[in-house]
C-alpha positions, 0 to 999 in steps of 0.5 A: 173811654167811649166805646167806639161807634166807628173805627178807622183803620189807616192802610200803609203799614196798619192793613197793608205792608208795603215797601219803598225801596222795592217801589222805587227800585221797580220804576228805576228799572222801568225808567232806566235809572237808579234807584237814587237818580228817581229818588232826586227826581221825585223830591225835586218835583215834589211828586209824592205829595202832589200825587198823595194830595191830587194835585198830579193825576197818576198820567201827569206823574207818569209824563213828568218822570219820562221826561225828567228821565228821558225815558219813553217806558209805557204808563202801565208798566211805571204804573206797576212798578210803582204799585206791586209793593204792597201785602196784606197784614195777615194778623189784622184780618181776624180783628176785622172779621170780627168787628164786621160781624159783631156790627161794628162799622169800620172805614180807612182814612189814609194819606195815598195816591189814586194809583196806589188805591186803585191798585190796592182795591183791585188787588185786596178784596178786604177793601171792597168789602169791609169798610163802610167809608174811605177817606183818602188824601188824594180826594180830599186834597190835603194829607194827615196831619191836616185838620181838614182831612180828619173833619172830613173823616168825622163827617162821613162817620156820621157821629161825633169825634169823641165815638171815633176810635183811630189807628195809624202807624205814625205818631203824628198821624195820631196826634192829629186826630187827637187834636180834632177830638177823635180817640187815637191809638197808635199802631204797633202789631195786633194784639196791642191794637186788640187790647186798645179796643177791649178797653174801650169795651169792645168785644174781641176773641182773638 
C-alpha cells in the first residue's frame, strides 16, 4: 500500500455524530406534526436527496414542507431544527491535529446539504480550519456512491486516485471509491482508522 499524498474524511458519523431522529423530532415540533407524518413527507417529496444533490435549496425545502403541512413556522427556526443535530467525534480530533502538523494534506468528501454544511461550518471550527479541500454532494449534484463525485474528489487533490486514502462510515460509500481506484477503509472508531494509516506508513502517536 501507498502511503497516502492526501486523506479524505467523510463528515456524518466519521468527524461528526449526528442524530436522525432527534432532526426529525425538532422540525415535527416546529411544523406541528409527528415525527412520522414529516418522515411520510420527506419521503413522498424525495426531500432528503433533492437537498443532498442541490436540486432543492434549503428556502424551496422549507416552502414545500409548510405547505405539505400547512404550517407557516419561520425558515430559521425549521432551519434549526433541522441542523442542531449534530457533535463533534471528539476521538478523531487528535488523529487530525496530527496529520496537519506532520503535513499531511486532508479534505472531506461527504453526501449533505447546503443547510447542513452551513450549520456545521458555522458551528465546528475543525472544519474551517483543517481541510484543504471539501467536496460535498449538494455541490457537486450527485451523492456517494456516484462516480462523478469520487473524480471530482480526486480531481481537487491534485494526485492520482491510487495516493488517496479514504474513510466513511458506510460500506458502499467505501466500495465506490474503491472502484475509482481510490484506497478505502471503512470507519468504525479511531484507534482502527489510526492503525489503517500506519500501515500505509504514516506516522501517528496516538
Amino acid at each position: 500500500m501507498n502511503m497516502p499524498e492526501f486523506i479524505y474524511f467523510d463528515l456524518g458519523n466519521v468527524l461528526l455524530y449526528f442524530s436522525r431522529e432527534r432532526q426529525f423530532s425538532q422540525m415535527a415540533h416546529v411544523l406541528g406534526i409527528s415525527p412520522t407524518e414529516l418522515d411520510q413527507l420527506v419521503n413522498q417529496n424525495d426531500l432528503m436527496q433533492r437537498c443532498e444533490t442541490g436540486k432543492l435549496s434549503p428556502q424551496q425545502a422549507h416552502a414545500i414542507l409548510c405547505d405539505a403541512a400547512q404550517s407557516n413556522c419561520n425558515f430559521n427556526s425549521l432551519f434549526r431544527a433541522s441542523s442542531d443535530i449534530f457533535e463533534i467525534n471528539l476521538s478523531i480530533l487528535p488523529l487530525l491535529t496530527q496529520l496537519v502538523r506532520n503535513g499531511h494534506r486532508i479534505g472531506i468528501l461527504s453526501n449533505t446539504s447546503a443547510n447542513h454544511w452551513n450549520y456545521c461550518v458555522a458551528h465546528f471550527a475543525i472544519l474551517r480550519d483543517y481541510f484543504q479541500e471539501i467536496i460535498l454532494s449538494y455541490e457537486v449534484g450527485v451523492m456517494k456512491p456516484q462516480e462523478k463525485i469520487y473524480k471530482a474528489a480526486i480531481e481537487a487533490a491534485g494526485v492520482s486516485a491510487e495516493n488517496i486514502f479514504y474513510t466513511d462510515d458506510l460500506e458502499p460509500n467505501i466500495d465506490g471509491a474503491k472502484r475509482c481506484g481510490m484506497d478505502a477503509a471503512l470507519y468504525t472508531d479511531t484507534p482502527s482508522l489510526a492503525e489503517s494509516l500506519r500501515r500505509r506508513g504514516i506516522t501517528l502517536t496516538l
